[in-house]
VEXKOLMI-664217 format. One line per 8 residues: number of its first residue (from 1); their letters; for each residue z, y, x of N, C-alpha, C. Coordinates in steps of 0.02 Angstrom, whole numbers, plus 32768, in hexadecimal, padded with zeros to 4 digits. Example, Ala and Ser with C-alpha at 12.3 -4.5 7.8 and 13.67 -1.06 7.14 Angstrom:
BEGIN
1) as) 8186 7EE4 8294 8186 7F1F 8267 8186 7F5B 8294; 8162 7F90 8282 8165 7FCB 82AC 818A 8002 8285
***
This chain:
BEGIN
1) xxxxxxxx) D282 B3FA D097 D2B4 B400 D062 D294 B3EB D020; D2BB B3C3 CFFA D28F B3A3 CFB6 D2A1 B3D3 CF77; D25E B3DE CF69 D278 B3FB CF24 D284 B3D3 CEF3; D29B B413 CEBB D2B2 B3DA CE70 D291 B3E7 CE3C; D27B B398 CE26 D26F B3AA CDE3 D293 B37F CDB8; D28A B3BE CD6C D2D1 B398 CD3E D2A6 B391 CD01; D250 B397 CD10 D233 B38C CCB9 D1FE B349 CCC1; D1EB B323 CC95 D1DC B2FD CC83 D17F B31B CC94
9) xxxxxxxx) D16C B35E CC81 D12F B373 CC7D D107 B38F CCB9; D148 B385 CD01 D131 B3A9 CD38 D0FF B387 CD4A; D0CA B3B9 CD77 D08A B3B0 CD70 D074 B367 CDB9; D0A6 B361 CDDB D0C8 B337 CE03 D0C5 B2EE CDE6; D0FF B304 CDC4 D107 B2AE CD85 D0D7 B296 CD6A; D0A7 B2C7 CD57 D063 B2B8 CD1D D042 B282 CD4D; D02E B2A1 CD89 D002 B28E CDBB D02B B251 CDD3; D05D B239 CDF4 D07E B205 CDFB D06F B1DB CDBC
17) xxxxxxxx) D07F B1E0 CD76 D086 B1A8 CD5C D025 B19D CD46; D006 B1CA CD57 CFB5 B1B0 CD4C CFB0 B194 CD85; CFBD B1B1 CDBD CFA0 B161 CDEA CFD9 B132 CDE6; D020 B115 CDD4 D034 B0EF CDC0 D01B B0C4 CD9C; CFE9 B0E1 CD58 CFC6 B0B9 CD25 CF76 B0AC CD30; CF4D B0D6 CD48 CF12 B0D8 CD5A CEEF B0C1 CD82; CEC8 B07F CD8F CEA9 B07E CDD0 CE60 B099 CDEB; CE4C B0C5 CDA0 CE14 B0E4 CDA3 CE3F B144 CDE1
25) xxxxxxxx) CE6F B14A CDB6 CE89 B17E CDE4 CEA7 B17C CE3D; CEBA B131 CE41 CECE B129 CE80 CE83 B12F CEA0; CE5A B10B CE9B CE0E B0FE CEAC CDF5 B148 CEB9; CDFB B17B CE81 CDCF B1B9 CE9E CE06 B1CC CECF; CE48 B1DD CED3 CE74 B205 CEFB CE82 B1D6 CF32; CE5D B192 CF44 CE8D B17B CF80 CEC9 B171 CF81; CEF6 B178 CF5A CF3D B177 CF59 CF59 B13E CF45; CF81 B11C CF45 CFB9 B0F7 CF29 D003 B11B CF1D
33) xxxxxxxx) D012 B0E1 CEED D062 B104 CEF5 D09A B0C1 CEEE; D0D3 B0AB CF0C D0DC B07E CF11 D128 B08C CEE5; D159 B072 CEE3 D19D B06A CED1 D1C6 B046 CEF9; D212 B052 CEFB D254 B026 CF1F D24C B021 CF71; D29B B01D CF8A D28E B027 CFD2 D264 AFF9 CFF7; D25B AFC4 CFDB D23A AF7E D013 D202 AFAA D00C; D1B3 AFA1 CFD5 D180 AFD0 CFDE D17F B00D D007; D1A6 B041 CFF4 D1A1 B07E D023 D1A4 B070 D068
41) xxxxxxxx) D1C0 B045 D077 D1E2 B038 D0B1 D1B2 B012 D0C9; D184 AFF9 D0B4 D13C AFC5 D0C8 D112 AFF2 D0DC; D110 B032 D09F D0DE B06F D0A8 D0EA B089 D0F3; D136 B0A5 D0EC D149 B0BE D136 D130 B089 D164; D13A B054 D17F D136 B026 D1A8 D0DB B012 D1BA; D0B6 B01B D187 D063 B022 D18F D041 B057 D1A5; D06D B092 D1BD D063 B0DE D1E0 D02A B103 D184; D03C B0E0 D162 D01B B0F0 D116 D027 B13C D122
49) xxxxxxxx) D005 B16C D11D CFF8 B1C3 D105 D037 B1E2 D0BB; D06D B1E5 D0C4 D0A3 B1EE D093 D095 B239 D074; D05F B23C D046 D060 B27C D00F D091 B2AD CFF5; D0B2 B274 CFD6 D0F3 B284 CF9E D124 B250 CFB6; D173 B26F CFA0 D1A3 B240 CF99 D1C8 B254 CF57; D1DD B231 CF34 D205 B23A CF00 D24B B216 CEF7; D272 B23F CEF8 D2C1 B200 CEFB D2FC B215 CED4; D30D B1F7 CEA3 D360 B215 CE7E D387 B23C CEA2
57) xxxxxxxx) D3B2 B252 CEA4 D3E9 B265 CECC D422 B240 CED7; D424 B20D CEB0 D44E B1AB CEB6 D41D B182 CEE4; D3E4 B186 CEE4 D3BF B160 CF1C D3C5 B18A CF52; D3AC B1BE CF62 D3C2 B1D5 CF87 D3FC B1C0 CFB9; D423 B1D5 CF90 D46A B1BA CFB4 D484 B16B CFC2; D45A B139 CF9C D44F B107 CFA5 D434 B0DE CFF0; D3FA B0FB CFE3 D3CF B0F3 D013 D3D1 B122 D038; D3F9 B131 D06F D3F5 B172 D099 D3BA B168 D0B0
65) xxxxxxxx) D3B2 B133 D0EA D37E B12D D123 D342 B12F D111; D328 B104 D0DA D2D5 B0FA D0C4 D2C4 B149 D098; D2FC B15C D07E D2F1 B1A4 D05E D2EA B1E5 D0A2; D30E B1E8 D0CB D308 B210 D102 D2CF B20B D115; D2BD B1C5 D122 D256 B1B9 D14A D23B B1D9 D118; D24A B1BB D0E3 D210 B1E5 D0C0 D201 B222 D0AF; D242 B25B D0AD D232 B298 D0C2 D21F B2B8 D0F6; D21B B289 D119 D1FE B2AE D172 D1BF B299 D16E
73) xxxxxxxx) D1A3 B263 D13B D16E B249 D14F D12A B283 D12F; D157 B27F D0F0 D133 B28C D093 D120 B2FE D0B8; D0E3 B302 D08C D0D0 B33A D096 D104 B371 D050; D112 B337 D025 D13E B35D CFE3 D182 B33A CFDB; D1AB B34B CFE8 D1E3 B323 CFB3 D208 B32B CF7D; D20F B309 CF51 D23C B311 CF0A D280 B2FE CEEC; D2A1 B322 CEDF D2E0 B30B CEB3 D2DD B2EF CE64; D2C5 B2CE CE5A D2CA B2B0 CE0D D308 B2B6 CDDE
81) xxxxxxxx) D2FF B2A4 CDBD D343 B27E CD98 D320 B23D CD73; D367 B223 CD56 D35A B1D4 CD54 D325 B1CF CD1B; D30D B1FC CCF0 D2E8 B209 CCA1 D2A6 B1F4 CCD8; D292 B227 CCFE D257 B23A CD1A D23F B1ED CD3E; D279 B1E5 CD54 D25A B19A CD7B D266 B170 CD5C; D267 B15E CD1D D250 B12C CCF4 D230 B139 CCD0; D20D B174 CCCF D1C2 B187 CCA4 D194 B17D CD00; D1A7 B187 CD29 D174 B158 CD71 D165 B127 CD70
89) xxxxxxxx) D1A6 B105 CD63 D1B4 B0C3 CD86 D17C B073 CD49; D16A B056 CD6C D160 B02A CD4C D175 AFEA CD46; D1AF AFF1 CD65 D1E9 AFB8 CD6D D20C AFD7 CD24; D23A AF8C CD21 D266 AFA1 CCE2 D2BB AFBB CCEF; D2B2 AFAA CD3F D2F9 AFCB CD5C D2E2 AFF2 CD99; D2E0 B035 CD96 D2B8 B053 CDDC D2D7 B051 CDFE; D2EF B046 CE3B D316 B060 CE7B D31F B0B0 CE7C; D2EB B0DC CE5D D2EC B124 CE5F D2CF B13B CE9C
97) xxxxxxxx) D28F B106 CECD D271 B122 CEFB D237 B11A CF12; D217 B158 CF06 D1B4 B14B CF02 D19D B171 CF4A; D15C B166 CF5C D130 B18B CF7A D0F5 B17C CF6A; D0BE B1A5 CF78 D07D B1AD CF69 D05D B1A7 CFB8; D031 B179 CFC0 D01B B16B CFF5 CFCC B17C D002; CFB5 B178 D04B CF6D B177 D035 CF4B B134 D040; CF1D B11E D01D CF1B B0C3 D027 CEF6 B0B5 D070; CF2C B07B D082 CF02 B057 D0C5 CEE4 B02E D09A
105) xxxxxxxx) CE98 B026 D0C7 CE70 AFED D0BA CE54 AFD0 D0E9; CE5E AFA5 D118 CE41 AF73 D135 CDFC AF58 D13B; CDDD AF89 D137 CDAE AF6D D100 CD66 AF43 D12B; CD6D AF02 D11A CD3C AEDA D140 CD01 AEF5 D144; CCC8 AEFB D165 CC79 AF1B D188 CC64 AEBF D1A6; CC2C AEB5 D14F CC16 AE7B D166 CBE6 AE61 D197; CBCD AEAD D1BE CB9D AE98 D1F3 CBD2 AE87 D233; CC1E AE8F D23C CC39 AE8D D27E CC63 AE55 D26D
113) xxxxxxxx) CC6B AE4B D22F CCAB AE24 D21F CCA4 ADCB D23C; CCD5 ADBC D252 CCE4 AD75 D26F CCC4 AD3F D23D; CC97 AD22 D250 CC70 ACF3 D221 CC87 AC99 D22A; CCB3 ACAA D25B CCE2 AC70 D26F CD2A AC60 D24A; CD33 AC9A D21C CD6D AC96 D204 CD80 AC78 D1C9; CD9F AC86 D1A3 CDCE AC82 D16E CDD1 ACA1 D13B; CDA4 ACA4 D0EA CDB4 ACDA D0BC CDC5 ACBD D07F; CDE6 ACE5 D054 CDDD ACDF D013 CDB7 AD0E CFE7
121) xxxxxxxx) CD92 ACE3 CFBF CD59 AD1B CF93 CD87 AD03 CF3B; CDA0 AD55 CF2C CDBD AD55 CEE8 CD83 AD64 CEC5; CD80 AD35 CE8F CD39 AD6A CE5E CD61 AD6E CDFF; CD5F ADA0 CDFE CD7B ADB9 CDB6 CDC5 ADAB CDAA; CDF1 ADB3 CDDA CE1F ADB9 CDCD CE4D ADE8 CDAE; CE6F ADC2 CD6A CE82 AE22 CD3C CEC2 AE16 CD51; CEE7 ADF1 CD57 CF44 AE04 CD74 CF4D AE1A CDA3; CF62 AE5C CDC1 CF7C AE74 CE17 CFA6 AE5E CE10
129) xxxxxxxx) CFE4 AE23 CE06 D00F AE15 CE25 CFF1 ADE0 CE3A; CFA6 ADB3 CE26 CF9A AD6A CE52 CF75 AD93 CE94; CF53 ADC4 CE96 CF31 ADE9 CEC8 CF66 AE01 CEF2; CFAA AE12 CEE1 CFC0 AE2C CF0D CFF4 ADF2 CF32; CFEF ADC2 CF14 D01E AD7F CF36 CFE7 AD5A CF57; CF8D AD55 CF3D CF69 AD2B CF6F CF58 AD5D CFBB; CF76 AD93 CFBD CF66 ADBC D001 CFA0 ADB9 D01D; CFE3 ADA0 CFFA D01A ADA3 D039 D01F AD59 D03B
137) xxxxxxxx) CFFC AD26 D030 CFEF ACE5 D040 CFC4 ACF3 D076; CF8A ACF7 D077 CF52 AD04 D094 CF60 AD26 D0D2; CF7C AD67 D0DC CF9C AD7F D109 CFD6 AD51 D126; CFFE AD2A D108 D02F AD09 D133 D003 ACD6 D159; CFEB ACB4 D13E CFC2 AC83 D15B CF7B AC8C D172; CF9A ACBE D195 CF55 ACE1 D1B1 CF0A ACD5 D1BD; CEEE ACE4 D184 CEAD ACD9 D169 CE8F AD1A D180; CE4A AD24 D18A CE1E AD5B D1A9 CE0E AD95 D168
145) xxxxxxxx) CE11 AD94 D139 CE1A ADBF D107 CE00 AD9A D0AE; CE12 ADCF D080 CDF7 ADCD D050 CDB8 ADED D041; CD93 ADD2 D001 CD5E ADF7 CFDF CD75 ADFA CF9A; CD54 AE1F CF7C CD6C AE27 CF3F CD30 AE44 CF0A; CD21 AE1B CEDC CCE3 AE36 CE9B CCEE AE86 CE8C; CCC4 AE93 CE73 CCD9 AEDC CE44 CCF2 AEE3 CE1D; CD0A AEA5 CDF3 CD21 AE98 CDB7 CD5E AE8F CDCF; CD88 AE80 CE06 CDC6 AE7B CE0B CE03 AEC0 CDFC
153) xxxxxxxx) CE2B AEB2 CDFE CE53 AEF0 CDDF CE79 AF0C CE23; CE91 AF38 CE2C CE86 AF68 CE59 CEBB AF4A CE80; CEBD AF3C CEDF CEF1 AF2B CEF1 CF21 AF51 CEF7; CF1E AF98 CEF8 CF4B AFD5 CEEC CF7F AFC3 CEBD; CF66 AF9F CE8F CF95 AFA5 CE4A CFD8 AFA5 CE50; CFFC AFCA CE49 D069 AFA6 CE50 D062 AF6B CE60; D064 AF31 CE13 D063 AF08 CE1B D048 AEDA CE4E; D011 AEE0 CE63 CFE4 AED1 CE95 D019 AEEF CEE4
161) xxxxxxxx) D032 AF29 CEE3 D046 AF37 CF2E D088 AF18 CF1C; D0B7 AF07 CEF8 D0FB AED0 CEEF D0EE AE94 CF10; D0BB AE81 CEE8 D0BC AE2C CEF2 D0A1 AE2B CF35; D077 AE6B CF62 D040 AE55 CF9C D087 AE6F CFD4; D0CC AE7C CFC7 D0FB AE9B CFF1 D0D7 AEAE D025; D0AB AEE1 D029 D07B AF1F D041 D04B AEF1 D075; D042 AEB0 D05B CFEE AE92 D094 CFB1 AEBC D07D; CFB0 AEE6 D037 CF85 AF05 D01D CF78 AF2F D05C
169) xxxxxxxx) CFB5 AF41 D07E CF8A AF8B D0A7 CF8D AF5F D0FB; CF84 AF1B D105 CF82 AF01 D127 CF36 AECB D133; CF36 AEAF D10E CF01 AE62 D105 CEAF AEAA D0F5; CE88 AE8D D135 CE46 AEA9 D118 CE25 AE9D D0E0; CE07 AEB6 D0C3 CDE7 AE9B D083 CDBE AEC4 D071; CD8E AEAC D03C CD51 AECA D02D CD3D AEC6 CFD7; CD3C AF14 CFCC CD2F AEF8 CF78 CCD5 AF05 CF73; CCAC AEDC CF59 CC77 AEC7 CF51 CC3F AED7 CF26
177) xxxxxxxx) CC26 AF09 CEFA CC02 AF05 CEC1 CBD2 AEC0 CEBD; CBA8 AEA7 CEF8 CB91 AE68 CED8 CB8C AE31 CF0C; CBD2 AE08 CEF5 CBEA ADDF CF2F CBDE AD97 CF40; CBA4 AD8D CEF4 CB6D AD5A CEEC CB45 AD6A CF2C; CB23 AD99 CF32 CB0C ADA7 CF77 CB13 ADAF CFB9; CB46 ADCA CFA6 CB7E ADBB CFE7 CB8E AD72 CFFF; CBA3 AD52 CFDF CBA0 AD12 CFE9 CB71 ACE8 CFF7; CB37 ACEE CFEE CAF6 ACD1 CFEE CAE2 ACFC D02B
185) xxxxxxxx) CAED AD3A D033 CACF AD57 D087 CB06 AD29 D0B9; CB50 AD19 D0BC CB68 ACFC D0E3 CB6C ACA8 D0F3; CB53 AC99 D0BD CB33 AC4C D0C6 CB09 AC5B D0E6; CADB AC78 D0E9 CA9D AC7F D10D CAAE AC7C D165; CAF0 AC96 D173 CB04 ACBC D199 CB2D AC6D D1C5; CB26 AC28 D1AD CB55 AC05 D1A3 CBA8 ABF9 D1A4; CBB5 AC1A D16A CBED AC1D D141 CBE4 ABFC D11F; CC30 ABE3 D0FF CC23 ABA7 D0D2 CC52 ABBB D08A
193) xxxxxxxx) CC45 ABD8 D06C CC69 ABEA D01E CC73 ABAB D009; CCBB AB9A CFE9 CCC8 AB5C CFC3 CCCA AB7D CF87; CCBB AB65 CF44 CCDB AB75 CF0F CD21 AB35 CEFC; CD53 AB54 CEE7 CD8E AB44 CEC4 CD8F AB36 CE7E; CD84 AB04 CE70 CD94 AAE3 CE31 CDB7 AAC4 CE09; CDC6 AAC5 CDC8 CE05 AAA2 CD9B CDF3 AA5B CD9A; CDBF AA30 CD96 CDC6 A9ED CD9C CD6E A9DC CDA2; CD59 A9A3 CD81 CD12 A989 CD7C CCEA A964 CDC4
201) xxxxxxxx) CC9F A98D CDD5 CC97 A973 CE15 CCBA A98C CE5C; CCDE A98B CE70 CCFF A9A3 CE91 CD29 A97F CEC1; CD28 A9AC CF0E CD51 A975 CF3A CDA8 A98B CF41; CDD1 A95F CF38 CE14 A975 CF53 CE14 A98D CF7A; CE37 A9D5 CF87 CE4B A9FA CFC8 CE68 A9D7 CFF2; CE81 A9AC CFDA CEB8 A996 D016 CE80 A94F D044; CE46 A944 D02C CE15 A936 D055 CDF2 A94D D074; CDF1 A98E D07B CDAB A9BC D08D CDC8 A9D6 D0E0
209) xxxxxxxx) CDA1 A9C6 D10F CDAD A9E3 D14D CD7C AA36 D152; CDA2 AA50 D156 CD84 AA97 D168 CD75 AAA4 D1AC; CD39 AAC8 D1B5 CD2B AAD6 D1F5 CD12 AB34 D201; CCFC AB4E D21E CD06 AB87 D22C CCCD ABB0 D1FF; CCD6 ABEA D1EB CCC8 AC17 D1B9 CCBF AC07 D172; CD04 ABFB D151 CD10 ABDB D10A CD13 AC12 D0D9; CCFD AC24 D0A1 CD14 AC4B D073 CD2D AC2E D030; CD5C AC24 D02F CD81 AC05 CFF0 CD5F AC2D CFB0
217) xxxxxxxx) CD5A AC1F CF75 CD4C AC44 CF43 CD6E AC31 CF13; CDA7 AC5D CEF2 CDC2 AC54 CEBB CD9D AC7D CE84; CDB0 AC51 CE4C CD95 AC78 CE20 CDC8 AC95 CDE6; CDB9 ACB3 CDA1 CDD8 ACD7 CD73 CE1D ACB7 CD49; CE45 ACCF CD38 CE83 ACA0 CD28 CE6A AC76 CCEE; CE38 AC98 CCC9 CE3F AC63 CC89 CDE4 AC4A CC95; CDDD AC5A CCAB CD80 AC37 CCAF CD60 AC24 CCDF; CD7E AC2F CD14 CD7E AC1C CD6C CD45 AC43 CD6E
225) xxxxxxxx) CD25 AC0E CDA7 CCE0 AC42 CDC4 CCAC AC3F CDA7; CC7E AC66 CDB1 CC3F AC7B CD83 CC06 AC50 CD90; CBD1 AC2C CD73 CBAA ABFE CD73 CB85 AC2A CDC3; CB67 AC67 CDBE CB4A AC7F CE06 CB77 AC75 CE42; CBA5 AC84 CE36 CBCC AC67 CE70 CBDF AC27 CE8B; CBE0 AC0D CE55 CBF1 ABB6 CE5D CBAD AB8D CE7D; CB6D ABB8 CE67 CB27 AB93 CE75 CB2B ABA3 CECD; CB34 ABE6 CEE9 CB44 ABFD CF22 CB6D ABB7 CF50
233) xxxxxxxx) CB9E ABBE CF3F CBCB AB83 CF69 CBB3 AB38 CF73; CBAC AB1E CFB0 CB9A AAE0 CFC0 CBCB AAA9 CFBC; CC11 AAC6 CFA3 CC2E AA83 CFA4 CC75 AA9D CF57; CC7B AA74 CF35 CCB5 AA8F CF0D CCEB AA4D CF1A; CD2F AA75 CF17 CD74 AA4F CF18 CD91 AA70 CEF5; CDCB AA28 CEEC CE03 AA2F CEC3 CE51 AA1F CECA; CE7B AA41 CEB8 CEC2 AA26 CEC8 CEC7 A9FC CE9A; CEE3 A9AE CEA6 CEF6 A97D CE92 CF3D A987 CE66
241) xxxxxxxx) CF52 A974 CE38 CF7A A976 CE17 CF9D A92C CDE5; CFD1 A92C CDE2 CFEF A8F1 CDCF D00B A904 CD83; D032 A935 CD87 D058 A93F CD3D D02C A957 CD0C; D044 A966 CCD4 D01F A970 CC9D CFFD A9C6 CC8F; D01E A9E0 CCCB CFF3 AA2A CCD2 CFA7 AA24 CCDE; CF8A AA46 CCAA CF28 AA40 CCBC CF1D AA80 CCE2; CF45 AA9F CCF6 CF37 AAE2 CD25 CF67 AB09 CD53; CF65 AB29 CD89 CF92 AB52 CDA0 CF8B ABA1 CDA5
249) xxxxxxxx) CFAD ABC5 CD8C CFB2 ABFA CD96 CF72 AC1F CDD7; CF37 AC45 CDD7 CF24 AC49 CE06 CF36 AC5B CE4B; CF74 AC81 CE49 CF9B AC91 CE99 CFAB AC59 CEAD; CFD4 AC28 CE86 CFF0 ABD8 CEAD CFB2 ABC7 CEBB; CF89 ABB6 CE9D CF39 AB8C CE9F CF28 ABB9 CEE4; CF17 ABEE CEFE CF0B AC0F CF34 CF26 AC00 CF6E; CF63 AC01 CF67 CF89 ABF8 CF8F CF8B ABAB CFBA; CF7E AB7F CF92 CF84 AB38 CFA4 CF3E AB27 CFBD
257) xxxxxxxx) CF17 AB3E CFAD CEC4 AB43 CFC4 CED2 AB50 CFFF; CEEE ABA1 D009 CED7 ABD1 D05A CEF8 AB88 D07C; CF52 AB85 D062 CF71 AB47 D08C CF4B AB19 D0BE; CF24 AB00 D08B CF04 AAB4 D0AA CECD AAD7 D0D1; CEA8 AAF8 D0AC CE6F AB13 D0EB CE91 AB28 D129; CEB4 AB46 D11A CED0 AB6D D17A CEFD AB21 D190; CF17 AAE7 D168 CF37 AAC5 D181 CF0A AAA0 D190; CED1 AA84 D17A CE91 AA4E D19A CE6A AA63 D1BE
265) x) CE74 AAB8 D1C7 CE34 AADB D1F2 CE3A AAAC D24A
***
């Protein structure tokens, strides 16, 4: 049976909208918290650990079915009102339906992991919505996992679980403190890290035949990759371009990379 809350200060809400905003707080508590029926409904569908549910009493009734799972699922449930879930929500039109999850992580173990495969290595990436669109690329076109710098921003983030339409709690991945090394132990390992580049010496992707254990490396939206990393990689490419754009967005740029690698592999 869900209880209600009708204040802005319940001790419930506080905690929802800090891990809403925090990825230092999701990080110590394990938790996520997602928004709207498609997400919840990803959460449900990943056997994800359902904490909390929170839902209007118009969503509710909206959404019978994904609101029902989630009270059978959720260890708490809540009645909001519409004030409360737009002091949650970090959408600018909420649906009026949250849960608090506990995070899946996938999480790659580089002594077992497939050295034959397929990765992308993000390094300093600050937007979760390009992190969370290069893992539901990556995941569609089924690549062997991600890595990810320390410096990247948390794939938990909202934004980050929107754009990844929940590959976040799907695609293995690995976040890294020093992935200069990492990279340099899996060359060793023969793996082949490409670095991804905006133009100069560089080969067109759409020439490069890939062969088995590739790690793509993208780098930062506005500075790409880091001179240690770039020295790491034995081969750098580039997407070819015709119009007068000198750059792409790093999720498109990702995306068209994994493309050709899994399409020339």
């Amino acid at each position: 049976m869900a209880n209600e809350i009708t204040s802005k200060d319940n001790a419930s809400v506080k905690a929802a909208v800090k891990l809403m905003t925090s990825a230092k707080e999701r990080r110590e508590r394990q938790l996520f918290i997602v928004e709207g029926v498609r997400l919840c409904t990803e959460a449900l569908e990943n056997k994800c650990e359902i904490e909390e549910a929170f839902f209007t009493e118009s969503a509710k009734q909206k959404y019978t079915e994904v609101a029902a799972r989630l009270e059978k699922a959720a260890k708490k449930t809540y009645i909001i009102t519409d004030a409360i879930a737009e002091k949650i929500a970090d959408t600018v039109s909420p649906q009026g339906i949250f849960c608090i999850g506990k995070m899946i992580i996938n999480k790659i173990d580089t002594e077992t992991m497939r050295s034959d495969g397929q990765y992308v290595m993000l390094e300093n990436l600050q937007d979760p919505a390009n992190i969370g669109a290069i893992f539901r690329t990556a995941e569609a076109l089924g690549l062997s996992g991600a890595f990810l710098s320390g410096d990247c921003c948390d794939p938990y983030n909202p934004k980050s679980m929107r754009a990844s339409m929940g590959a976040v709690m799907r695609l293995p991945y690995l976040e890294v403190k020093d992935h200069v090394e990492l990279m340099k132990s899996l060359k060793q390992r023969n793996m082949r890290p490409i670095a991804s580049v905006p133009d100069g010496d560089a080969s067109r992707i759409t020439a490069i035949r890939f062969f088995k254990g590739v790690i793509m490396c993208i780098g930062n939206e506005g500075n790409g990759l880091s001179d240690e990393l770039l020295s790491v990689c034995g081969e750098r490419v580039t997407i070819p371009m015709n119009g007068r754009a000198e750059s792409l967005n790093a999720a498109t740029a990702a995306s068209i990379l994994m493309w050709e690698m899994v399409r020339n592999y």
